[in-house]
C-alpha positions as CSV (number, residue, x, y, z in Angstrom):
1,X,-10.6,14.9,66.1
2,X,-10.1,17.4,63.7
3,X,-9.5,16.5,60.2
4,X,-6.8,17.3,57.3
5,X,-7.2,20.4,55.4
6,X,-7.0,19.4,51.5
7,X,-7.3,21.8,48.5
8,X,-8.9,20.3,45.5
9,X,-9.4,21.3,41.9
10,X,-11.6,19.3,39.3
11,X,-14.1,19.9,37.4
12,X,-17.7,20.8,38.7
13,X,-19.0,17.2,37.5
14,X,-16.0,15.3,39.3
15,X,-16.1,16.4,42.3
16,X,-18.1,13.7,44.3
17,X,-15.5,11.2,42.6
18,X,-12.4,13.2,43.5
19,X,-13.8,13.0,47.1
20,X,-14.0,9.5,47.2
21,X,-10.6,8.9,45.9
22,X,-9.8,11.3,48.7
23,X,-11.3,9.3,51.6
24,X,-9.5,6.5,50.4
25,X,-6.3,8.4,50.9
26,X,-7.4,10.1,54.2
27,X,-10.5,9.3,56.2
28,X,-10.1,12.2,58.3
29,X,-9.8,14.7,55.0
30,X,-11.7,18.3,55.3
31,X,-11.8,19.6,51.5
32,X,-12.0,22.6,49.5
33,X,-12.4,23.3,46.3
34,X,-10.5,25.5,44.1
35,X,-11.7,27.5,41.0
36,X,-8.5,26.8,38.7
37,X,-4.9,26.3,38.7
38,X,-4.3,29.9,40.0
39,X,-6.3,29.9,42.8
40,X,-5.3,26.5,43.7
41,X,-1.3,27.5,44.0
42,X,-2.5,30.5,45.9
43,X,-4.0,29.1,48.5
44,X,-1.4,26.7,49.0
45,X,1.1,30.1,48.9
46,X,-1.1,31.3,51.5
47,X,-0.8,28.3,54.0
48,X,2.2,27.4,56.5
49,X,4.4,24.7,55.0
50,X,2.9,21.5,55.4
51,X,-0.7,23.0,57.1
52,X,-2.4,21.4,54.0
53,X,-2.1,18.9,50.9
54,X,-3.2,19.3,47.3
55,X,-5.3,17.0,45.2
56,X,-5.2,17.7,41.6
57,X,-7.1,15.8,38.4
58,X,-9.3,15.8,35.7
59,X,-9.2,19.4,35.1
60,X,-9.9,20.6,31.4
61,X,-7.9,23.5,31.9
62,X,-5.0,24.4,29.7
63,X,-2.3,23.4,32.1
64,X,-2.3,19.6,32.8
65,X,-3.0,18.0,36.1
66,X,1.3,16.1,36.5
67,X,2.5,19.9,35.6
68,X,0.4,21.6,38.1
69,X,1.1,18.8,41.0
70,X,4.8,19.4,39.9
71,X,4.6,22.9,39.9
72,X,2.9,22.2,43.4
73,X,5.7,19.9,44.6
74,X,8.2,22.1,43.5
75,X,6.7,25.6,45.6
76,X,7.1,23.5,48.6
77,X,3.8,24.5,50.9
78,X,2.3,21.4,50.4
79,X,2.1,18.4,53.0
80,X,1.3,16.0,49.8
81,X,0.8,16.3,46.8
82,X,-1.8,13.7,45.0
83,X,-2.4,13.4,41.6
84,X,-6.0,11.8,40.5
85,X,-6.0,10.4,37.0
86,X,-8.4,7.4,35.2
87,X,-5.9,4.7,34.3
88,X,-2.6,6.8,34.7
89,X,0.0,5.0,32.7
90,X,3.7,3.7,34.1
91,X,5.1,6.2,32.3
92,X,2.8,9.0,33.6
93,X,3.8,7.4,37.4
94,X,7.1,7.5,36.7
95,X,7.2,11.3,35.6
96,X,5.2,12.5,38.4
97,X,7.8,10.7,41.2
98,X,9.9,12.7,39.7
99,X,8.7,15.6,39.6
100,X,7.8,15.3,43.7
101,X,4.4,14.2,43.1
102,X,3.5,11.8,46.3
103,X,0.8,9.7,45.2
104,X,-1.1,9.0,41.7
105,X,-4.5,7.7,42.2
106,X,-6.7,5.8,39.6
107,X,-10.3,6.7,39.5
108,X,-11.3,4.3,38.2
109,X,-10.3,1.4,40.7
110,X,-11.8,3.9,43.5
111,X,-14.5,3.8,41.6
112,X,-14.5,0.1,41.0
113,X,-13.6,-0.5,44.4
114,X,-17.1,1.3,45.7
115,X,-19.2,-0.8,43.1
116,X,-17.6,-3.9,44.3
117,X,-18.0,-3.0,47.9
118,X,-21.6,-2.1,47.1
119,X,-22.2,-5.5,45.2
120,X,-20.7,-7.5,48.4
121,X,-23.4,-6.1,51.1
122,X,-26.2,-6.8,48.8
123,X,-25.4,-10.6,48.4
124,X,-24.6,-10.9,51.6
């Protein structure tokens, strides 16, 4: 079975994170990764409409992650459109359903949730 194409931008240093939020999402997920924002919207320009989804977070570049997943959202080639954050606020939730934004992930618990899962086969 073939799995989903995903573009991905983070930085360098979160990348195996990013991934693991990402096979939480989708177990079948087949990622790249993009250099910034610019190539990132390009290559979802590039695709048919809904032939891929977008995972954006903790980028350090100067536009934020909820502006380019809305920006994303709004050019319409994505499938979805996730947004990967550590503790995202309500707030922060709230904005990006608005803007189109499909899903907001915390890091953290996907991180939590592997060091718990981890924890649970050793005692056992």
């Amino acid at each position: 079975m073939m799995g989903h194409a995903w573009s991905v931008l983070c930085p360098k240093e979160e990348r195996a994170g990013m991934v693991e939020a990402l096979r939480t999402i989708d177990g079948l997920a087949e990622c790249e990764f993009a250099q910034d924002a610019s190539e990132l919207r390009e290559r979802m320009a590039e695709c048919a409409s809904g032939e891929r989804s977008a995972l954006i977070g903790l980028s350090k570049s100067g536009v934020s992650d909820v502006n380019l997943a809305a920006a994303i959202a709004s050019d319409g080639h994505a499938e979805k459109v996730v947004l990967a954050l550590r503790s995202p606020s309500g707030s922060l939730r709230s904005r990006a359903a608005r803007a189109g934004i499909d899903l907001v992930v915390d890091v953290l618990l996907v991180v939590l949730g592997e060091l718990v899962a981890v924890l649970a086969d050793e005692l056992l």
